[in-house]
GUPAKE-588857 format. One record per residue (C-alpha): residue number from 1; residue in one letter; z, x, y negated. Coordinates in nm, 4 decimals, decimal comma. Example, Ala and Ser with C-alpha at 12.3 -4.5 7.8 and 13.67 -1.06 7.14 Angstrom:
2
<1; A; <0,7800; 1,2300; 0,4500>>
<2; S; <0,7140; 1,3670; 0,1060>>
END
This chain:
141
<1; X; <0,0000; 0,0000; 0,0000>>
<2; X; <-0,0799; 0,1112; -0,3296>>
<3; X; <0,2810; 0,1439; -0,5832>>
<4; X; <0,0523; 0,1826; -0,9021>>
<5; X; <0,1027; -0,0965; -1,1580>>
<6; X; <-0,2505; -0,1938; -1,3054>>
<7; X; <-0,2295; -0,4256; -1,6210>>
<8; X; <-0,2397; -0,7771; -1,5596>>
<9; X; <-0,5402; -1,0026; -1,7410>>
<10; X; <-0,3379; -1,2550; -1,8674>>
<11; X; <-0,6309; -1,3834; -2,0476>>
<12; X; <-0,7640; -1,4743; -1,6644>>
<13; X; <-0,3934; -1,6303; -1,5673>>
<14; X; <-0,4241; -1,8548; -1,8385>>
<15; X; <-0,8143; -1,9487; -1,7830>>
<16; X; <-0,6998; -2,0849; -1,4415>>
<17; X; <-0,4143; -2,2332; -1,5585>>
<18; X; <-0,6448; -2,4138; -1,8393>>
<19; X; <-0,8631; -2,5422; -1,5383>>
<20; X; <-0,5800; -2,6639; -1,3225>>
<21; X; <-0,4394; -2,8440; -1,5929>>
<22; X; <-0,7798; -3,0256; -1,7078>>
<23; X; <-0,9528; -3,0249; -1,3843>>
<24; X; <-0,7363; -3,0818; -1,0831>>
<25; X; <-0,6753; -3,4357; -1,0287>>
<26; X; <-0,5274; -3,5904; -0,7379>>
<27; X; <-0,5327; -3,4356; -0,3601>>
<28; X; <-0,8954; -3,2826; -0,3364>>
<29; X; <-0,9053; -3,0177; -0,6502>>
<30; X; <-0,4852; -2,8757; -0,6213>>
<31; X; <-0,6065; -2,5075; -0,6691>>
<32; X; <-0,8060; -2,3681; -0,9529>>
<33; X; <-0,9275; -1,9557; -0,9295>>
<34; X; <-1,0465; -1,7316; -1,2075>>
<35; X; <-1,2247; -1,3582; -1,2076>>
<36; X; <-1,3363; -1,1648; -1,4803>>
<37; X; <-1,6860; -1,0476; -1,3626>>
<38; X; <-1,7798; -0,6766; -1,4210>>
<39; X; <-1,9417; -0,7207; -1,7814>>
<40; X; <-1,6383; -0,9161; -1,9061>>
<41; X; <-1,7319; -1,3239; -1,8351>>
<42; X; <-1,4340; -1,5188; -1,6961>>
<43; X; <-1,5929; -1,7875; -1,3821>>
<44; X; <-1,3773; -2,0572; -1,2750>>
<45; X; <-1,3569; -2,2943; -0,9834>>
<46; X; <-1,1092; -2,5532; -0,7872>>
<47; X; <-1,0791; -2,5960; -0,4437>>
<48; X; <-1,2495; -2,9216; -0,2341>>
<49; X; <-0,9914; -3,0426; -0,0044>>
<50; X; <-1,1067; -3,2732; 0,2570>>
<51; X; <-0,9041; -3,4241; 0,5518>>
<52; X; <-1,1934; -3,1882; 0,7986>>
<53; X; <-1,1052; -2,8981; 0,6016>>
<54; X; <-1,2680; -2,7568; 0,3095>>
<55; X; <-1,3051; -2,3979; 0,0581>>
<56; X; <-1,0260; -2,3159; -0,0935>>
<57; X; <-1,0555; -2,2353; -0,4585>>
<58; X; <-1,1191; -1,8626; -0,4386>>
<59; X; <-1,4012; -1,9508; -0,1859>>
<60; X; <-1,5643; -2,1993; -0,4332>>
<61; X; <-1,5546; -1,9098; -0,7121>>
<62; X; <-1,7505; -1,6607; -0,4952>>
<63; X; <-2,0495; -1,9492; -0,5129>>
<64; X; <-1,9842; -2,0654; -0,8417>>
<65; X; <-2,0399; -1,6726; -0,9576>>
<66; X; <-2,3135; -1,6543; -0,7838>>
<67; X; <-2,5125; -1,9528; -0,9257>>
<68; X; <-2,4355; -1,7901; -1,2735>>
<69; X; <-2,6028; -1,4531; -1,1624>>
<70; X; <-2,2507; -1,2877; -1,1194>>
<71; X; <-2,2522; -1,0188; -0,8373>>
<72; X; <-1,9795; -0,8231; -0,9377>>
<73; X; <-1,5784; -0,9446; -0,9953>>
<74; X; <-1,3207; -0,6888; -1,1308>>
<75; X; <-0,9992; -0,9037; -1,0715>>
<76; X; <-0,9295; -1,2801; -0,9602>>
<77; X; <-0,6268; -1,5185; -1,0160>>
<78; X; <-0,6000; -1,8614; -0,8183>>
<79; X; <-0,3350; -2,0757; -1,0130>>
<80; X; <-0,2040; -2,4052; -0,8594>>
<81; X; <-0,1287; -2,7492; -0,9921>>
<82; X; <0,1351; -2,9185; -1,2053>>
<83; X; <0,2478; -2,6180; -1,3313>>
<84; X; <0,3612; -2,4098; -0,9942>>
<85; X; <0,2075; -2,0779; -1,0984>>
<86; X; <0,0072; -1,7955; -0,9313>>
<87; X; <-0,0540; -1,8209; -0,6026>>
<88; X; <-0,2009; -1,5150; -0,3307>>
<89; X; <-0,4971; -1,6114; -0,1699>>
<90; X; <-0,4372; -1,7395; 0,2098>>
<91; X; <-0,5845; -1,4924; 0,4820>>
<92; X; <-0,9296; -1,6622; 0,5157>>
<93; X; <-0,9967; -1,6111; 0,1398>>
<94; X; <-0,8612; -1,2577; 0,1476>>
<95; X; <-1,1352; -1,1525; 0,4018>>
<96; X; <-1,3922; -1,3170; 0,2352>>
<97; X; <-1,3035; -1,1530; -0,1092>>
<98; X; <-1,2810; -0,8248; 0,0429>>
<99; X; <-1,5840; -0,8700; 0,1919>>
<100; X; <-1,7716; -0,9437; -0,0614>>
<101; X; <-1,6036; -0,7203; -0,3139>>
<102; X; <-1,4057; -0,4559; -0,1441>>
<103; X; <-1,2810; -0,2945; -0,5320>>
<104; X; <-1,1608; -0,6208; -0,6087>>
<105; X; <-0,8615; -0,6615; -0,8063>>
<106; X; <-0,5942; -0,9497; -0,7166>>
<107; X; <-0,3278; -1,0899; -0,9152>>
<108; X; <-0,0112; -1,2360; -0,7453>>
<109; X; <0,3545; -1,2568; -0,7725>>
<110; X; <0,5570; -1,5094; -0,9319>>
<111; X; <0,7099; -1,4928; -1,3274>>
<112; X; <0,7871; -1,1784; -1,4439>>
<113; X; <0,6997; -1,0393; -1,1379>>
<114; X; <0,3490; -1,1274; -1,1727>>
<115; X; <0,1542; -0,8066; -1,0512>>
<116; X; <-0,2158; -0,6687; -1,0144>>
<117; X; <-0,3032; -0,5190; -0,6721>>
<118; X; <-0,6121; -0,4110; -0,5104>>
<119; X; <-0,8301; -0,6706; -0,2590>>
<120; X; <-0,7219; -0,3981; 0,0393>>
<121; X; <-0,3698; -0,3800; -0,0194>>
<122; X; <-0,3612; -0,7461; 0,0781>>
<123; X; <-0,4694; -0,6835; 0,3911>>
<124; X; <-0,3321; -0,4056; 0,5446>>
<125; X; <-0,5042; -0,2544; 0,8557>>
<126; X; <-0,8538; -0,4024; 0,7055>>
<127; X; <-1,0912; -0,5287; 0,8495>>
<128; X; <-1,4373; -0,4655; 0,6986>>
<129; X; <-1,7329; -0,7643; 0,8800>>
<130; X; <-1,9741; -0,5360; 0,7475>>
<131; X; <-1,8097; -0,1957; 0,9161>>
<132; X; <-1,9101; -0,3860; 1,2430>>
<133; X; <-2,2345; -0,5377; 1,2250>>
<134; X; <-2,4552; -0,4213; 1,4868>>
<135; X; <-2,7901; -0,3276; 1,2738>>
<136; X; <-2,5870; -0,1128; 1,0095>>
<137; X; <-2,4406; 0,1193; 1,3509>>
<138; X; <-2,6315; 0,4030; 1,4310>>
<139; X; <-2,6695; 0,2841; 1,8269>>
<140; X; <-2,9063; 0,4428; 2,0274>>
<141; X; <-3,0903; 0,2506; 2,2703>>
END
């Protein structure tokens, strides 16, 4: 795990908190997710709960950058609902994020312990999909 304190974008905690305060209504939008993409644009999202499942917020935001040409995310936040804060991405969204942007910064913790750590450091041991993909080894037939 990596002890260095980064600074923490509190311009990004409050986007999400802006969006889960406006835009999460009822049961199916609880979670809303910010990142600061690498020339400075803040993307939001919410999750879309449904009883069969459904993307959590974080998941949403990978799409949601990538309809607005944004390919590259410095540091994410996902902020809940009526007020309860920053909250760490689950374990499904952590892989994802980590796949998709391995130098990704993360913000978690709760009140003044509110803290910016790297993607990996989430998930210790990590696994990398793209490490093991079977046309990116060098396997001779």
């Amino acid at each position: 795990m990596t002890t260095q304190h980064r600074p923490v974008d509190r311009e990004l905690i409050e986007a999400a908190a802006h969006v889960a305060r406006t835009r999460c209504r009822g049961d199916n939008h609880t979670v809303a997710a910010a990142a600061r993409a690498r020339d400075g644009r803040i993307v939001t999202a919410v999750n879309a709960y449904h009883f069969t499942g459904g993307p959590c917020a974080e998941l949403v935001l990978i799409g949601a950058a990538a309809a607005q040409g944004v390919y590259e995310l410095d540091t994410l936040v996902a902020v809940g609902d009526r007020e309860r804060g920053v909250l760490p991405p689950c374990g499904r969204c952590r892989q994802a994020l980590l796949d998709y942007f391995p130098t990704l910064e993360v913000i978690v913790g709760a009140g003044d312990r509110v803290r910016t750590v790297p993607v990996t450091d989430l998930l210790p041991e990590t696994y990398v999909w793209a490490d093991h993909q079977i046309d990116q080894l060098d396997v001779q037939p």
